[in-house]
Every structure is written in C-alpha cells, then in structure tokens.
Backbone as a chain_set.jsonl record, in Angstrom:
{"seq": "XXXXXXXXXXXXXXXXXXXXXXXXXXXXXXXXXXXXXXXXXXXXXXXXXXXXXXXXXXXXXXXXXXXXXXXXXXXXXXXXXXXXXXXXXXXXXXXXXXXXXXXXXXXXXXXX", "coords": {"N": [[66.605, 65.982, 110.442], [66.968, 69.009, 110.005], [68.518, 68.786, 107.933], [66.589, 68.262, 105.904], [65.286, 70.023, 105.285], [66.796, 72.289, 104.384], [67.328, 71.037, 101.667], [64.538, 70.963, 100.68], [64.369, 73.67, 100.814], [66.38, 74.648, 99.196], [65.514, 73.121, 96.496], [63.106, 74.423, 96.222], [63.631, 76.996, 95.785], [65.07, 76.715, 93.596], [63.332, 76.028, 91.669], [61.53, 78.605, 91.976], [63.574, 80.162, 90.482], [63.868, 78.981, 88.212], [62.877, 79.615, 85.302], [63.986, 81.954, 85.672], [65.346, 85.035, 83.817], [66.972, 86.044, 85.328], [67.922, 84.525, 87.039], [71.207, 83.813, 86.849], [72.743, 85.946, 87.018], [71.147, 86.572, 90.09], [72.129, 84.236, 91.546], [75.185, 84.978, 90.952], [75.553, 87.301, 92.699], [74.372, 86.14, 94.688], [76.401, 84.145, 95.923], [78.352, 86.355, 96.246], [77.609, 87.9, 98.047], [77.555, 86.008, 99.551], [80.497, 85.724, 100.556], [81.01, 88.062, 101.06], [79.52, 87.909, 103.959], [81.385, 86.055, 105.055], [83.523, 86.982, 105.544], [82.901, 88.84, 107.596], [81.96, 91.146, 106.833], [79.581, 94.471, 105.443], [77.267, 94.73, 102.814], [76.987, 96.939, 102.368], [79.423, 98.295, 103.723], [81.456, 97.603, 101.986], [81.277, 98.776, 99.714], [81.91, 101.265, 100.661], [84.541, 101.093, 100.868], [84.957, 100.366, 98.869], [84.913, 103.245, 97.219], [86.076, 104.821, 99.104], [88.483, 104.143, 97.794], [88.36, 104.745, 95.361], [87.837, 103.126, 93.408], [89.999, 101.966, 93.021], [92.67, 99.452, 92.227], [94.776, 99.479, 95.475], [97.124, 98.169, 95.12], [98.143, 97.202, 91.917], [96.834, 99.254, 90.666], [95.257, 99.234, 88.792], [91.434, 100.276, 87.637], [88.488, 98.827, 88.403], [86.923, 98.212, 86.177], [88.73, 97.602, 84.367], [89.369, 95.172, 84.9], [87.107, 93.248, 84.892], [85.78, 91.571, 87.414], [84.516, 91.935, 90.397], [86.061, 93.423, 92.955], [88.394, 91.807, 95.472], [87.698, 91.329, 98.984], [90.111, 92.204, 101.063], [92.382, 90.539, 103.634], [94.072, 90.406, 106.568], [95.139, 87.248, 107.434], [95.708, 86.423, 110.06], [95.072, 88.064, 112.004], [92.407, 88.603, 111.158], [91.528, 91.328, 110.517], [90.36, 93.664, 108.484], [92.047, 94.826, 105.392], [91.508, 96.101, 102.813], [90.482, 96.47, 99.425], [91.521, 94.854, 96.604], [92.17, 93.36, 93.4], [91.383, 90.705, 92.206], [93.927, 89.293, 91.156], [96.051, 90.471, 91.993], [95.351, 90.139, 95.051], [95.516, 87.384, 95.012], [98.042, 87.015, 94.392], [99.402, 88.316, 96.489], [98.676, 87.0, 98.918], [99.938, 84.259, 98.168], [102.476, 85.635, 98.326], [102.852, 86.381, 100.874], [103.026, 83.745, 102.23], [105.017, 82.87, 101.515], [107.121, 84.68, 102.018], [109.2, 84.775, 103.677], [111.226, 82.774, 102.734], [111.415, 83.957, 99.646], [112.664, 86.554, 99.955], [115.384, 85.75, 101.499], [116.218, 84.279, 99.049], [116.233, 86.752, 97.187], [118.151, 87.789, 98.694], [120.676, 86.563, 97.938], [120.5, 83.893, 99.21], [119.845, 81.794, 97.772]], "CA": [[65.491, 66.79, 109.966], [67.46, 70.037, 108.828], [69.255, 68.785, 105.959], [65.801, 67.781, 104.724], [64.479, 71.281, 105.119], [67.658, 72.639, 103.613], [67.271, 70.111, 100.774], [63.275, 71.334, 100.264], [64.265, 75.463, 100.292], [67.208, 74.372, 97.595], [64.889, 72.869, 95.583], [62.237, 75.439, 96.138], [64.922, 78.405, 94.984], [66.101, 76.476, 91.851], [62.4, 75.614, 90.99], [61.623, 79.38, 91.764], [64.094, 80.763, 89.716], [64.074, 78.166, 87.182], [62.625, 80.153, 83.953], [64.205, 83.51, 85.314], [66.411, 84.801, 83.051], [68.111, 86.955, 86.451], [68.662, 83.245, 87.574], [72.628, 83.899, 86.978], [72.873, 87.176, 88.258], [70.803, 86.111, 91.425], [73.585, 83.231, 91.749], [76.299, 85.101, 91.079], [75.596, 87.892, 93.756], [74.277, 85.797, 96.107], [78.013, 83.672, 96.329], [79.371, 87.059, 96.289], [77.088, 88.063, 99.443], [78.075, 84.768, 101.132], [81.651, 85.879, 100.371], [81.234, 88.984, 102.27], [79.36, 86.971, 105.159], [81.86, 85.132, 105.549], [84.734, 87.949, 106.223], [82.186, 89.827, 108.564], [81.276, 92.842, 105.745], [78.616, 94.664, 105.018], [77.447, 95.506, 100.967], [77.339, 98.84, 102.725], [80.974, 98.458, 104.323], [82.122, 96.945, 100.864], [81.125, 99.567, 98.842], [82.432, 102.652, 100.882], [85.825, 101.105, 100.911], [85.13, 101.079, 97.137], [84.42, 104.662, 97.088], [87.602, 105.026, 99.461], [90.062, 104.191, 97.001], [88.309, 105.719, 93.839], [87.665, 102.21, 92.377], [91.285, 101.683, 92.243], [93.323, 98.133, 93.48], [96.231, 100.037, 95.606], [98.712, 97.491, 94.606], [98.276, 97.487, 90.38], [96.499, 100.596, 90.213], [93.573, 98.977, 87.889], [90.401, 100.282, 87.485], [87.699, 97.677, 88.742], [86.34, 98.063, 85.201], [89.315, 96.996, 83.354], [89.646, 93.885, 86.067], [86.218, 92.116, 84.668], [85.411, 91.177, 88.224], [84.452, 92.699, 91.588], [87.677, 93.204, 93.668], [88.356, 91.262, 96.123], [88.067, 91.463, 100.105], [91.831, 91.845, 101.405], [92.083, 90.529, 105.145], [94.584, 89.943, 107.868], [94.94, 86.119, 108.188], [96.233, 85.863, 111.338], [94.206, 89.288, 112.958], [90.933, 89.152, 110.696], [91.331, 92.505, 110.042], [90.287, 93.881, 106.716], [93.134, 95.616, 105.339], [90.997, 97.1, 101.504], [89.65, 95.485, 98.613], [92.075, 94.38, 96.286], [91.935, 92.587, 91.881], [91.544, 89.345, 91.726], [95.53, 88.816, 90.616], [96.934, 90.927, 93.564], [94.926, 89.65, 96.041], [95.864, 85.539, 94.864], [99.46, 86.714, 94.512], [99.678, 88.802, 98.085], [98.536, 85.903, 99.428], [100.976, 83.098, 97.567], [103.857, 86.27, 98.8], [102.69, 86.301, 102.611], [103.17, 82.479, 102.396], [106.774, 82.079, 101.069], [107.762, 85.674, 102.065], [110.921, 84.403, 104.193], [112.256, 82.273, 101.001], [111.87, 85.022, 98.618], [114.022, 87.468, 100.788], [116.145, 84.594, 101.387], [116.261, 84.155, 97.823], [116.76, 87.821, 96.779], [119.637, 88.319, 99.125], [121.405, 85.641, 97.865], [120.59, 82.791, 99.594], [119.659, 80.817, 96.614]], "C": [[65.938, 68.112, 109.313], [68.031, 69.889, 107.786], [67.928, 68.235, 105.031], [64.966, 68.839, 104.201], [65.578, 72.041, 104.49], [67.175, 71.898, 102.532], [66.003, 70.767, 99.97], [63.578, 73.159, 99.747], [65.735, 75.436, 99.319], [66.41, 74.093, 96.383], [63.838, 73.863, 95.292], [62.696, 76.999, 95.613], [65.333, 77.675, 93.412], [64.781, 76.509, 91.167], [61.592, 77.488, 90.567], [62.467, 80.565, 90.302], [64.085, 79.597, 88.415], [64.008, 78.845, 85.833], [62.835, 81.523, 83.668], [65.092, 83.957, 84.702], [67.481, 85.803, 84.034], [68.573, 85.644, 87.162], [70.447, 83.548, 88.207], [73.047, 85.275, 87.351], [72.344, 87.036, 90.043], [72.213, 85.379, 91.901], [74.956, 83.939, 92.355], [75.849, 86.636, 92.537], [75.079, 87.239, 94.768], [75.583, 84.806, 96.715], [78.687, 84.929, 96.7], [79.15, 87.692, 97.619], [77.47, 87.468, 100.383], [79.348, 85.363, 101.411], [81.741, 86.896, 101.612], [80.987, 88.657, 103.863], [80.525, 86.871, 105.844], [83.514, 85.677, 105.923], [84.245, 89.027, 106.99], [82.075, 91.302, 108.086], [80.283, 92.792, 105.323], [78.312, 94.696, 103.229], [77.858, 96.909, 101.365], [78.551, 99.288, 102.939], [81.726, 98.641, 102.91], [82.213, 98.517, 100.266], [81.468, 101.465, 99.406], [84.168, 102.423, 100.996], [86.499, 100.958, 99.245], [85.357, 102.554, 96.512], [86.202, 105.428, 97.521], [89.171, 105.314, 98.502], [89.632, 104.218, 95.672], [87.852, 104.898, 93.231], [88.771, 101.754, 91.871], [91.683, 100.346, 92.997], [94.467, 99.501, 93.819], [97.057, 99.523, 95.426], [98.573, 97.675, 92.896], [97.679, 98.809, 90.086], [95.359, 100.656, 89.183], [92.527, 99.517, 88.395], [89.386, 98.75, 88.172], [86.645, 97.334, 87.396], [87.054, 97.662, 84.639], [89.543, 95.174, 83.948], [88.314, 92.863, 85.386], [85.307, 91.683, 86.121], [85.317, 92.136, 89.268], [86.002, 91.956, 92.332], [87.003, 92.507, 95.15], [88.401, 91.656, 97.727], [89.915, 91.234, 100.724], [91.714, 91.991, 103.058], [93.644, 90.101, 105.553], [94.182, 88.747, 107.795], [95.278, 85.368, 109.555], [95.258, 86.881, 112.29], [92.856, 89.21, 111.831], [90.875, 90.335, 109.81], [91.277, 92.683, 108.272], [91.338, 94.918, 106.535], [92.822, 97.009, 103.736], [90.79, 96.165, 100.293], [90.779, 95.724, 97.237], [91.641, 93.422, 94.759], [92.077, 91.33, 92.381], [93.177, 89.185, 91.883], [96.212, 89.319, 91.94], [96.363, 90.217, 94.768], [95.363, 87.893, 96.073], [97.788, 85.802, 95.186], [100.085, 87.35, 95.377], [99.272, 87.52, 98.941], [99.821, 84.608, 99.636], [102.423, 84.073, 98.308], [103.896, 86.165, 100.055], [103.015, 84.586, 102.574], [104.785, 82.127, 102.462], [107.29, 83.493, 101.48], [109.489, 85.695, 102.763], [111.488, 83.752, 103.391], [112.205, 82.912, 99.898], [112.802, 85.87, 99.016], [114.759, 86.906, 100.897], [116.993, 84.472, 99.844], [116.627, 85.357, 97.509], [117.786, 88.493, 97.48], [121.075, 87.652, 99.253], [121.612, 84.295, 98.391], [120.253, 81.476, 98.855], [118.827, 79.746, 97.393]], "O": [[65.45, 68.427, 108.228], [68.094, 70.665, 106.832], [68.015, 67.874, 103.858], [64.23, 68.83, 103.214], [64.977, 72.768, 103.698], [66.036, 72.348, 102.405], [66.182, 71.115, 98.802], [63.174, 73.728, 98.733], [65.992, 76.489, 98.735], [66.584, 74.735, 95.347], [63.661, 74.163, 94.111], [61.983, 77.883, 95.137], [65.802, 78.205, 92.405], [64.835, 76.988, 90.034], [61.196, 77.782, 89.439], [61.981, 81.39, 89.53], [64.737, 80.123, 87.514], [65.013, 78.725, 85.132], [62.519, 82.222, 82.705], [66.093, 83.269, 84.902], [68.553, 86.236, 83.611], [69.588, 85.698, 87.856], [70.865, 83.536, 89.365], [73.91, 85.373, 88.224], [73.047, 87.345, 91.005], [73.144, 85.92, 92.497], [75.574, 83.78, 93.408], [76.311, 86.164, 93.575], [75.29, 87.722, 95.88], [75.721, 84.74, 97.936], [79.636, 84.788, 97.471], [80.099, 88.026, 98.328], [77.712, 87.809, 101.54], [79.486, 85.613, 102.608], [82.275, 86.731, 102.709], [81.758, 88.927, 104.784], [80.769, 87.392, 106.932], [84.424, 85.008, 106.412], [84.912, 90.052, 107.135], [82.097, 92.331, 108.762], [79.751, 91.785, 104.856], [79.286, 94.678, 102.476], [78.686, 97.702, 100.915], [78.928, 100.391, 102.543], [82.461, 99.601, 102.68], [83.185, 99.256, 100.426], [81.311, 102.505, 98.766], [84.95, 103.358, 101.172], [87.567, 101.184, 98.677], [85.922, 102.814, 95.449], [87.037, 106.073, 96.888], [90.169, 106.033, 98.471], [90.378, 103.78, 94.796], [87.245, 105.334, 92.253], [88.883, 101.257, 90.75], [91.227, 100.068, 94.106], [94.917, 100.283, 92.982], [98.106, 100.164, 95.486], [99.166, 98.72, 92.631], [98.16, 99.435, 89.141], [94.718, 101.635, 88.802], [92.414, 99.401, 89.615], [89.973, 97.674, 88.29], [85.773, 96.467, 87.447], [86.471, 96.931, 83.838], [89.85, 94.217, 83.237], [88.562, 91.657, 85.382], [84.112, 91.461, 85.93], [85.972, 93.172, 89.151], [86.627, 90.896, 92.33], [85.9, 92.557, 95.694], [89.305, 92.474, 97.899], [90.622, 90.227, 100.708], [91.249, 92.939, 103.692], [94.313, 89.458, 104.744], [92.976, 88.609, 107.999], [95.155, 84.205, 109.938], [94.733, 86.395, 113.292], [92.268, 90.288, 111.911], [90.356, 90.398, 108.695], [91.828, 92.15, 107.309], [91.529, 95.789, 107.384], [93.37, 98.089, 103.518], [91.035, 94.971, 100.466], [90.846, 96.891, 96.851], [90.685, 92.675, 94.966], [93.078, 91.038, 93.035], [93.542, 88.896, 93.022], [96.802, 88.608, 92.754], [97.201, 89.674, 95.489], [95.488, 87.289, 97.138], [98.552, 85.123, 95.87], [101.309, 87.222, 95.369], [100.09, 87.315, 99.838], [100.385, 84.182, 100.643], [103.35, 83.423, 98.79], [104.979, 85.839, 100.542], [103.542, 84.486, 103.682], [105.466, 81.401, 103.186], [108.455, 83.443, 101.086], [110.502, 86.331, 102.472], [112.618, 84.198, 103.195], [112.956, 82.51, 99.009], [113.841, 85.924, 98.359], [115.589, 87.428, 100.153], [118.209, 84.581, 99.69], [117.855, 85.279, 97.464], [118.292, 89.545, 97.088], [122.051, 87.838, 99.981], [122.611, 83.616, 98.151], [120.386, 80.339, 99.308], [118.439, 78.728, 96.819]]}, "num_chains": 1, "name": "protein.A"}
C-alpha cells in the first residue's frame, strides 16, 4: 500500500508542476535538499559554513561563482563528521586521494 501512495504524490507533484516554468529549479533544489538530508545538514548549517569561508573552496581557492555549481558537502567517511564545503573537482578528487592515499605515497617515495 505505500509504494502506491508514493506512486499517487509522484504523480500528483509532476502533474502539479507540470506547466511551471520553476519546474527545474524546484527539481534541482529539491535533489540538492535531499543531498543535505542525507549528510544530516541544515540549509541554515550549509549556508553559514558558506559564509565561514567567504565563498571560497579551501583546497583550489575558487570562488563558488566561477565553479558553476553549489559546492559540495565535505564529510568524514569513516566519523560522519562534516569537515567544510568543498568544488565539485576537489571534493571528487579528495575523495579518489583518501582511497589510494597509501599507493600514491608509496608511489612518490619510490616505490613504483
């Protein structure tokens, strides 16, 4: 019975928004809402740790205006913890570095 009432307030949101032309803005901030959900932040939290660091990523030093996109949540995967909000590019490639970080050191101290 809930996936049929899920199913009805999907259809009742697309049919809603159907002819709005904020359709894709709705969309896109409401994925970006889940997003926060779903690392236990507020908009309110978000946006003072925006404020925090000027609007800057602390790893590239970009603007969040030259970036195109809202920066990203940067967490602790092993503790949760939020660590600061982070570009798109740093945040994918701090990630991909915490992964392989013992075979790059490895690698840059000669271990080929």
């Amino acid at each position: 019975m809930p996936k049929k009432d899920n199913e009805y307030k999907l259809r009742w949101q697309r049919n809603k928004y159907k002819n709005d032309k904020n359709f894709r803005k709705f969309r896109k901030y409401a994925s970006w809402y889940k997003g926060l959900r779903l690392k236990d932040i507020t908009p309110k939290e978000y946006f003072e740790l925006f404020d925090k660091q000027s609007g800057y990523c602390p790893i590239c030093g970009k603007h969040q205006s030259e970036c195109g996109k809202r920066f990203s949540v940067d967490h602790n995967h092993a503790t949760g913890e939020i660590r600061g909000l982070l570009c798109t590019w740093c945040n994918m490639n701090l990630g991909w570095y915490e992964k392989f970080d013992d075979n790059i050191k490895g690698y840059l101290k000669g271990g080929g």
